[in-house]
Structures are given as structure tokens and as C-alpha cells.
N, C-alpha and C positions, 0 to 999 in steps of 0.2 A: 601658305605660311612658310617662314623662311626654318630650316632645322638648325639645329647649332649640332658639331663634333662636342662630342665629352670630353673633351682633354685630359680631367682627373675626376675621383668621386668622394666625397665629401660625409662626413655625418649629417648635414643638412639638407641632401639627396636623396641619404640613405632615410630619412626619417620621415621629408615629405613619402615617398614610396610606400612606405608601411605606412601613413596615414591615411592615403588616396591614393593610388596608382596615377588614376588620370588626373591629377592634379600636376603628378611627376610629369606627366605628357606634355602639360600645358606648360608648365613655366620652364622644362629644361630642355627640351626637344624642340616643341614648336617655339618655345621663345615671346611666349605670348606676355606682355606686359602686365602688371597687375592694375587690375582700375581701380584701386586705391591700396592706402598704406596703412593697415590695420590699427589703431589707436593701442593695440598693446602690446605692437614690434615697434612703434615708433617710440613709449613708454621705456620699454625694455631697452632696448637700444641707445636710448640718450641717458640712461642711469648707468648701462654696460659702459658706456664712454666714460661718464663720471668717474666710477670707480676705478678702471682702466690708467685714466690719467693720475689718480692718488698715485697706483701702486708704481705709474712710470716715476711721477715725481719721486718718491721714494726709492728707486732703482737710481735717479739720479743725483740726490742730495734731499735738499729740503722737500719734504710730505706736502702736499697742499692741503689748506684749511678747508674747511668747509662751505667757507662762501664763494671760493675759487670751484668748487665741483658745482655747487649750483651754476656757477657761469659756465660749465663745460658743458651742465646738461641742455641749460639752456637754448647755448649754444647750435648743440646737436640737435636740441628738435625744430629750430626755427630750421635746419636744412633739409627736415622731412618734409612730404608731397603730397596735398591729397589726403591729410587723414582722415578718418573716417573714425566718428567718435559710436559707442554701444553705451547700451545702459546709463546715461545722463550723465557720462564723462562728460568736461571740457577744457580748453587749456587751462584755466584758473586752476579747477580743483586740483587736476595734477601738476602742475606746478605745487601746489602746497605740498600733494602728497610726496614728490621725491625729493623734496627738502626735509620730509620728516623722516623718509625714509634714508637721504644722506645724512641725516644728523644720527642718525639710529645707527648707521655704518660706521660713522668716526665714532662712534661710543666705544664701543664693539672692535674696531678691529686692532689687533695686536701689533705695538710698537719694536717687540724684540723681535722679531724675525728678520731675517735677513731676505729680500727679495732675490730673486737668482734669476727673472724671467718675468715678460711680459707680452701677450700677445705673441708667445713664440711659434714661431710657424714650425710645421712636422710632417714629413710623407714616408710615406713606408707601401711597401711593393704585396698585393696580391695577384696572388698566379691567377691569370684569366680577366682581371679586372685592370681599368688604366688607376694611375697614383691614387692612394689615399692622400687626401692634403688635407691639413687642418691647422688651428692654433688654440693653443693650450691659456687660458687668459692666465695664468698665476701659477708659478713653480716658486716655494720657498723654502727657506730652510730654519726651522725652529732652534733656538741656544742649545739644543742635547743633539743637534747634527740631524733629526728626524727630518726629510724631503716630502712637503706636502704638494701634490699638482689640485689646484681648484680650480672651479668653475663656477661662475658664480650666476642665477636667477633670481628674478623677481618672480611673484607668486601669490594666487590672490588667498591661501591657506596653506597650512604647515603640510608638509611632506610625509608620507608615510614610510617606514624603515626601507618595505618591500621597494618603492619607487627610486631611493637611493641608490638599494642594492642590485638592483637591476638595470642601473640608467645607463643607457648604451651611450651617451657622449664621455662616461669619463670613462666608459672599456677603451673606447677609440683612444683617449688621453694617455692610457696606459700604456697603447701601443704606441704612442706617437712619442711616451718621453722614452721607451725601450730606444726609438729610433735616433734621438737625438742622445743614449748614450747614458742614462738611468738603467739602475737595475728595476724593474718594474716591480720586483715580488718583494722589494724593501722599500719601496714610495706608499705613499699613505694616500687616497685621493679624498677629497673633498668637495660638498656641493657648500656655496653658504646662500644663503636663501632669504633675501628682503622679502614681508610678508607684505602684499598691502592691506593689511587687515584694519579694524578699528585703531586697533593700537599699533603700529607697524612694531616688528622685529626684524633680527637678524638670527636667521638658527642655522648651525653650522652642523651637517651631517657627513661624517667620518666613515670610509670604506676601504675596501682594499681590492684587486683584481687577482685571480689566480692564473695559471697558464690555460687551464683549462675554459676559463671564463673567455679570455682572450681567442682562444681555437673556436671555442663555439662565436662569437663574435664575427671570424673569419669567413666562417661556414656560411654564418649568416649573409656578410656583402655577397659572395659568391653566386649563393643561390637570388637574391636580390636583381645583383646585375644579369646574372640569365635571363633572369624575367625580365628585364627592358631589353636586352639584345632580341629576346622572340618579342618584342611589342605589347606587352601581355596589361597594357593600361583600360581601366575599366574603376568606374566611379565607387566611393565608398562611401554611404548617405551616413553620415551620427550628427553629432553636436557642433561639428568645425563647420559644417556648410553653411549655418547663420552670416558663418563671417569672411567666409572664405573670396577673397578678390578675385579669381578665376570662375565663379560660381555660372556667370552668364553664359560661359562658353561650356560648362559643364551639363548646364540643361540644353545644351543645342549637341548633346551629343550619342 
């Protein structure tokens, strides 16, 4: 199997790793392809694009309606591969479903802020680790000057406080708008969170990062990338291996 160089590390490294190790193995080391494309990263994904394009259009004039995101999401998933549908999904019902959940989103989302960023890319340097690289989907700035950096998910139930305040992609966010030149300990971050529930919503949960939240963060890549640099990959059996596209080469291992 062919290896790939890490050239930078990612929250999305850092998180498969703490999910599986060996899954880290498979998809970023060996490079192993996935044998298919999960029905709720293809889902995620083409609503992430949806909203993404509102908030560009708004960054560059006219907001797009709502039946322009459904053509974006559309759009987006007819260029996914291979998916693989769970629990009696199919394209119909989700297509119904992230039209309800786009319309649930233009309800919802705030006309006075000001956008300042989208999809903004971010790297910031840790000792012993190659670049952190990431992008921040939505840096705004509310009428009272207040800087929110969000992230935004879909979810198939509401979020608990704990799960907020602890969510390592918007620590990363914190570091990454530090880098791009925010004061990070006066940015406010946010998750906003399309439910796919009976009734969809959108619930917006509000945090903040502290310096120390950040340092522990750091500790964390650190000790993280040790462990791949010793090889230290070895399988973690829970609930994700139902679904996981690497699973085949996970039992031959």
C-alpha cells in the first residue's frame, strides 16, 4: 500500500485518531480509499455547501433564497459516490428532509449581521507537529460590534451543553481566528445545529474558549501526533463500525 507524507494536521485527523486509531491508519497513512460514502457525510455535506453558499452570497451582495440552496444541495449530492444509505434513508426522503431543514435555516438565520468570512482557511504552528490547517465556515459580526466564529452541523437530536462546551473543532476555530488576527478571549464561538428530528430545527449554542482551554487543546495534538509518529494504530470497536467504510480492511487486521 502506497503511504502518503502528512504535510499538515487537521481537526479532522485529530478526531478520526481519537475515534479509531486504525482507521487513522487506513485512510491517512496507507491511503486506503473508502468503499463507500456514508449517507450522513454525503447529507451533511451537501446542506454544509447549501448554507456555505447563502452566507457567500451574503458576503457578496444579494442572500440567496431558498430555492437556490436547494439547487446547491442538490447540486452537491448528485457529485457524491457510492453512497451508502442506513436505516431506510433514500434520495427522496432526504431531499424532502434538507428542504425542510433549509427552510427551517432561512427562518432562522439573522439578516443584520454583518458577514466578515467564509470558509476562511487558518494554520497555526505547533512545536513538534507539521501545520495545523483548517477553515472556520462563518466569522460575523453582530450590529453591537460582538465577532461570532460558527460552525455549523446537522444532527439527528439537540446537543447537550457538556457537548458544546467541549467541542474540540471550535477550540481549533479559536486558535485558528487567533491566527488570522482576532483577539480570541473576546470572540464568541458558536455551533448552530439543523436537527433532523420529526420537526427539524435550528438551535444555536453559544461558547467561549479560554487560553487555558486552548493550551490543553495543544497538549492534546501533541500527544495525539506522538502516537502516529510511534505507529501506535490499533482498532476501537463502539457504535461507528456499523458504518464505517474502512471496516473490511479493519477485520483483516
Amino acid at each position: 500500500m502506497p503511504e502518503g507524507p502528512i504535510t499538515h494536521f487537521s481537526y479532522s485527523q485529530l478526531n478520526t485518531y481519537l475515534s479509531c486509531p486504525l482507521k487513522y491508519r487506513l485512510q491517512y497513512v496507507e491511503l486506503i480509499p473508502p468503499a463507500f460514502t456514508s449517507v450522513a457525510l454525503a447529507f451533511g455535506s451537501a446542506l454544509h455547501e447549501a448554507v456555505g453558499a447563502y452566507y457567500q452570497s451574503r458576503l457578496e451582495g444579494e442572500a440567496l433564497k431558498p430555492d437556490q440552496m436547494h439547487d446547491v444541495y442538490r447540486a452537491t449530492w448528485q457529485d457524491a459516490e457510492n453512497i451508502k444509505y442506513f436505516n431506510g434513508d433514500n434520495e427522496k426522503t432526504l431531499l424532502q428532509k434538507a428542504k425542510q431543514l433549509i427552510d427551517v435555516f432561512h427562518e432562522n438565520v439573522s439578516p443584520d449581521t454583518l458577514v466578515l468570512g467564509v470558509e476562511e482557511f487558518f494554520e497555526f504552528n505547533i512545536e513538534g507537529v507539521p501545520p495545523f490547517q483548517g477553515y472556520i465556515d462563518l466569522i460575523e459580526q453582530s450590529p453591537d460590534g460582538m465577532i461570532t466564529v460558527a460552525d455549523l452541523k446537522t444532527a439527528a437530536k439537540k446537543l447537550g451543553d457538556n457537548n458544546v462546551h467541549s467541542n474540540l473543532q471550535l477550540t481549533a476555530y479559536s486558535l485558528g481566528a487567533e491566527a488570522l488576527g482576532f483577539d480570541p478571549d473576546s470572540l464568541t464561538m458558536r455551533l448552530d445545529v439543523l436537527t433532523k428530528t420529526k420537526s427539524p430545527e435550528m438551535v444555536r449554542y453559544e461558547t467561549t474558549r479560554t487560553h487555558l482551554e486552548r493550551d490543553r487543546f495543544v497538549k492534546l495534538v501533541k500527544q495525539v501526533w506522538s502516537a502516529i509518529e510511534r505507529h501506535a494504530f490499533f482498532p476501537r470497536d463502539d457504535w461507528h463500525c456499523a458504518q464505517c467504510a474502512w471496516a473490511d480492511h479493519c477485520r483483516e487486521w
